[in-house]
KOLGUDO-571822 format. One record per residue (C-alpha): x, y negated, z. Coordinates in nm, 3 decimals. Example, Ala and Ser with C-alpha at 12.3 -4.5 7.8 and 13.67 -1.06 7.14 Angstrom:
2
[[1.230 0.450 0.780]]
[[1.367 0.106 0.714]]
# end
This chain:
181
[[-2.701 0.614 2.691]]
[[-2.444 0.449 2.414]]
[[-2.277 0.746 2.210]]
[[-1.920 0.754 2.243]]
[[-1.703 0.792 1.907]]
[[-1.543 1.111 1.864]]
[[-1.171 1.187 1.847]]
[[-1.172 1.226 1.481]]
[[-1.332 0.924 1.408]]
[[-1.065 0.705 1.612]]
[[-0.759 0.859 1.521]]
[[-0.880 0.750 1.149]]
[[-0.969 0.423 1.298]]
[[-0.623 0.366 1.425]]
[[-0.466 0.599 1.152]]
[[-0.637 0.281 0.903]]
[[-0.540 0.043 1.120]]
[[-0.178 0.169 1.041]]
[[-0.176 0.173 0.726]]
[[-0.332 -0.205 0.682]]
[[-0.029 -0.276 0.881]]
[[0.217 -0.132 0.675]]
[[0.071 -0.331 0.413]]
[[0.095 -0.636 0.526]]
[[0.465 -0.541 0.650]]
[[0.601 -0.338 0.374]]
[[0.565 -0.652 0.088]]
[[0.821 -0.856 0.307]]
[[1.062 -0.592 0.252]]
[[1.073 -0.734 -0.124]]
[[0.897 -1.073 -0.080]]
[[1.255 -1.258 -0.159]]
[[1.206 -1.149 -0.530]]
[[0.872 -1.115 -0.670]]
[[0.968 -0.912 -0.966]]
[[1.093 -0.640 -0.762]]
[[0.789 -0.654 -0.523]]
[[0.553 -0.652 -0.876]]
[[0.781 -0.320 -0.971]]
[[0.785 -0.120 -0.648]]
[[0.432 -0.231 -0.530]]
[[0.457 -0.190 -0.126]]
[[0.090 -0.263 -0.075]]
[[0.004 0.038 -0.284]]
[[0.129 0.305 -0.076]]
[[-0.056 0.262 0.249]]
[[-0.374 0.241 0.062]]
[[-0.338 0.574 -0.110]]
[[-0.241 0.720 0.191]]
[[-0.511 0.571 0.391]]
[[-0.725 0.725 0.192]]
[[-0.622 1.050 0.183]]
[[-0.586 1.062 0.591]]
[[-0.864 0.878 0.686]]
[[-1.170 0.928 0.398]]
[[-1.299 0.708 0.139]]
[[-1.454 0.461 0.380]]
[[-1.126 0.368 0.505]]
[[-0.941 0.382 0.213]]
[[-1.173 0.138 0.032]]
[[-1.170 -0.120 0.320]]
[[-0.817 -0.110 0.377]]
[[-0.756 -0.113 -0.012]]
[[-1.032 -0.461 0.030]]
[[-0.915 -0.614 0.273]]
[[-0.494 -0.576 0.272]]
[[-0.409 -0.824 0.003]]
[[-0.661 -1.075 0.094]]
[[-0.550 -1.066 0.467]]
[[-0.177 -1.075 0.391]]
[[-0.288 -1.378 0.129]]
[[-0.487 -1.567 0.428]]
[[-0.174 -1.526 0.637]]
[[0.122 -1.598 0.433]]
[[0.002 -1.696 0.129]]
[[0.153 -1.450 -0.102]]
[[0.000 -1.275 -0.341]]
[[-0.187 -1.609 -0.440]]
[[-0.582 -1.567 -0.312]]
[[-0.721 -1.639 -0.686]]
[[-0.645 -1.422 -0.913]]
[[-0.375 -1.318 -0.720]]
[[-0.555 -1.113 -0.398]]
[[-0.904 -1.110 -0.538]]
[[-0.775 -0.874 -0.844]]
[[-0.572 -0.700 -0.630]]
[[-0.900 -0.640 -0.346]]
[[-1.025 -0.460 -0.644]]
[[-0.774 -0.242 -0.786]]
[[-0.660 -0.153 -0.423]]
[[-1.000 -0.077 -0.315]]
[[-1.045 0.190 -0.628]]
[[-0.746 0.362 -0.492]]
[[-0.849 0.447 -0.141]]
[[-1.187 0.532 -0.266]]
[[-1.110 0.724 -0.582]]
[[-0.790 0.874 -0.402]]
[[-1.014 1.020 -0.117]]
[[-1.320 1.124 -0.297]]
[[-1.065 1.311 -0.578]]
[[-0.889 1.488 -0.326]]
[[-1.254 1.600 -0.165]]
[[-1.379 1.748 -0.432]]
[[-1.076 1.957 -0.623]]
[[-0.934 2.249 -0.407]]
[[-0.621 2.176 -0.143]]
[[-0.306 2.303 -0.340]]
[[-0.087 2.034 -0.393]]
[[-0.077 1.986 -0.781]]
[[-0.469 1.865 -0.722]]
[[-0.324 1.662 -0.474]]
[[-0.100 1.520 -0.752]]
[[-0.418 1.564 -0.961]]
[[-0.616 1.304 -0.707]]
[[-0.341 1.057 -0.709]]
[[-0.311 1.030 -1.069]]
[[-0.707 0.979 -1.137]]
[[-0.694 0.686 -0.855]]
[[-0.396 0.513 -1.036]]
[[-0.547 0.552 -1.339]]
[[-0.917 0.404 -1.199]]
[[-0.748 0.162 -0.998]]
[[-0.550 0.021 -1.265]]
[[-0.834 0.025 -1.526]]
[[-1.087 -0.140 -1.266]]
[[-0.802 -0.459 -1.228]]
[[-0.774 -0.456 -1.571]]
[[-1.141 -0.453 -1.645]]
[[-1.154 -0.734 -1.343]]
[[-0.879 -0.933 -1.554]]
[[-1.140 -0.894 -1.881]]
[[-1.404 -1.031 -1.647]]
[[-1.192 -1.348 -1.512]]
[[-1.153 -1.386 -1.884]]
[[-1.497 -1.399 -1.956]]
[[-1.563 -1.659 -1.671]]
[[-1.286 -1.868 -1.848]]
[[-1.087 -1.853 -1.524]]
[[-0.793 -1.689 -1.738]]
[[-0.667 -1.850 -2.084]]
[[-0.635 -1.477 -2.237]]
[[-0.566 -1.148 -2.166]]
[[-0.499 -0.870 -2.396]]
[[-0.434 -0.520 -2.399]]
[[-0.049 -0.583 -2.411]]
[[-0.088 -0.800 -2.154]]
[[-0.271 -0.508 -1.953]]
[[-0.009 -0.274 -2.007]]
[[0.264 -0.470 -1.988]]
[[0.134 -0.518 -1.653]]
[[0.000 -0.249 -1.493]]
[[0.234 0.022 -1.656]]
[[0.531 -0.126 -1.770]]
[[0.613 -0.374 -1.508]]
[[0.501 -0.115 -1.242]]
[[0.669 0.217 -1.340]]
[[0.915 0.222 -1.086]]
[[0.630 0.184 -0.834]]
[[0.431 0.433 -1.014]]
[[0.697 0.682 -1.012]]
[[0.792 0.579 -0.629]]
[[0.384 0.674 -0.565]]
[[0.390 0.973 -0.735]]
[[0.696 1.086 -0.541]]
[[0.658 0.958 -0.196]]
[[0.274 0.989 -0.143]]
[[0.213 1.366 -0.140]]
[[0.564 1.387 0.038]]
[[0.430 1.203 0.322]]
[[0.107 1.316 0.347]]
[[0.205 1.699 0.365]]
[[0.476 1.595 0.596]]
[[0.202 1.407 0.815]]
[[-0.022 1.668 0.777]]
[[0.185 1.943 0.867]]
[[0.344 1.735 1.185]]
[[-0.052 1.774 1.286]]
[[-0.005 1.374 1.360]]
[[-0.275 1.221 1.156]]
[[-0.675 1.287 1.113]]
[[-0.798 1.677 1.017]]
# end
């Protein structure tokens, strides 16, 4: 007799399936100017929320396979380095986002606590991806200004728009009772 999946386990199926959705939706809401898209960083949100609703599994998956889906389909972000750097620091987020927010207690400054350790990783695992390109000679260079002037400078408003909207919504969806327990 074939086991049937439990409740739990498809709401986070579809609850992921959401949230790779919204990332392949939210980027067109600044694809006309790519600075603005590289400041507010649409893709970003779903992830981290995927992984808090749905578990590390989903989050790292969804954090995979977003950028290089939305590159297969319209081309944007460019598949190399473009997508492939962002599989990785996307993928860091769900995981590290989920698997932070396990482990510390559920009062919502750890929850701040667990989304500031996955932008942290997730940032430091593209950068450390960047170093690597580097070393393969598929980039020219890359230093640490570039780094920072990259994944902080160019990206605070999208850092402070995750820092503000992602607990928001996920206590909102929690309390609703509308996404996985």
């Amino acid at each position: 007799m074939k086991k049937r999946p439990s409740r739990i386990t498809l709401q986070r199926l579809v609850c992921a399936a959401l949230c790779l959705s919204l990332c392949i939706v939210l980027p067109f809401l600044t694809g006309q100017l790519r600075d603005l898209g590289n400041a507010l960083l649409p893709m970003h949100l779903p992830v981290l929320l995927c992984g808090l609703l749905c578990g590390w599994q989903y989050g790292l998956v969804v954090g995979f396979a977003a950028p290089l889906l939305r590159s297969l389909m319209f081309g944007m972000p460019p598949m190399f380095p473009g997508a492939v750097g962002m599989c990785v620091e996307l993928a860091v987020y769900g995981l590290t986002i989920a698997l932070a927010y396990r482990l510390l207690p559920k009062k919502t400054g750890f929850l701040y606590v667990s989304l500031l350790i996955s932008m942290v990783a997730g940032r430091l695992a593209g950068g450390a991806f960047k170093l690597v390109l580097l070393g393969l000679g598929q980039l020219k260079t890359y230093s640490l200004a570039m780094f920072l002037s990259g994944y902080v400078t160019e990206a605070l408003p999208g850092i402070v728009l995750q820092i503000l909207l992602v607990p928001l919504l996920f206590l909102a969806l929690r309390r609703a009772k509308v996404v996985p327990a």
